[in-house]
Steps between C-alpha positions, in 0.01 A plus 500: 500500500491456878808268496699738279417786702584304837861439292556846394419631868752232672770592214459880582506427908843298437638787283397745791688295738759410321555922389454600895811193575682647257451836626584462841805313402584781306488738789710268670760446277497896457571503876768323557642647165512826685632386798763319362574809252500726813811277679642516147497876584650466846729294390573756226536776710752306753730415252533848361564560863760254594675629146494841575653431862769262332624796278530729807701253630688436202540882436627508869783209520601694139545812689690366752730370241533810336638637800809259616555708796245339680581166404791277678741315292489111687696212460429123616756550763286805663192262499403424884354192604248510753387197724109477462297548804383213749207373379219574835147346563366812438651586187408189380160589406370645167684729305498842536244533182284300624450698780386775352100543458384432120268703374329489173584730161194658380387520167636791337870494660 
């Protein structure tokens, strides 16, 4: 009876372990689920974004359209041909983007 109840007790023990492993790698799991669900969001949100701003744009070159006045009639032989700049040590560095200081999107945006 001794042995049997020394088996049942290590049985239970491993089934408490294993159920607490399990558990934690359920919380886990959950985790990055919702982080990754929350950049689906961003990314979401952004895209609606840059949509919205390419229709504006799109509604604004149609505008222009609309109204020829505005708009030059050109021909190839009107075209001017400009001689690129001299290439300088200084302007030889990064590109203008890259310049610019990078900050991060937050969640939400």
């Amino acid at each position: 009876m001794a042995g049997l109840h020394r088996i049942t007790t290590g049985v239970l023990t491993g089934l408490g372990v294993s159920v607490v492993g399990l558990s934690a790698l359920s919380f886990h799991w959950q985790s990055v689920w919702a982080a990754n669900y929350n950049h689906l969001q961003a990314s979401r949100t952004l895209e609606q974004k840059l949509q919205e701003s390419a229709a504006l744009l799109e509604q604004h070159h149609l505008s222009a359209v609309r109204r020829p006045g505005q708009l030059v009639p050109t021909s190839s032989q009107q075209l001017l041909h400009l001689v690129p700049p001299p290439v300088t040590a200084s302007s030889r560095g990064l590109p203008l983007l890259a310049t610019l200081p990078r900050q991060p999107i937050p969640a939400g945006y």
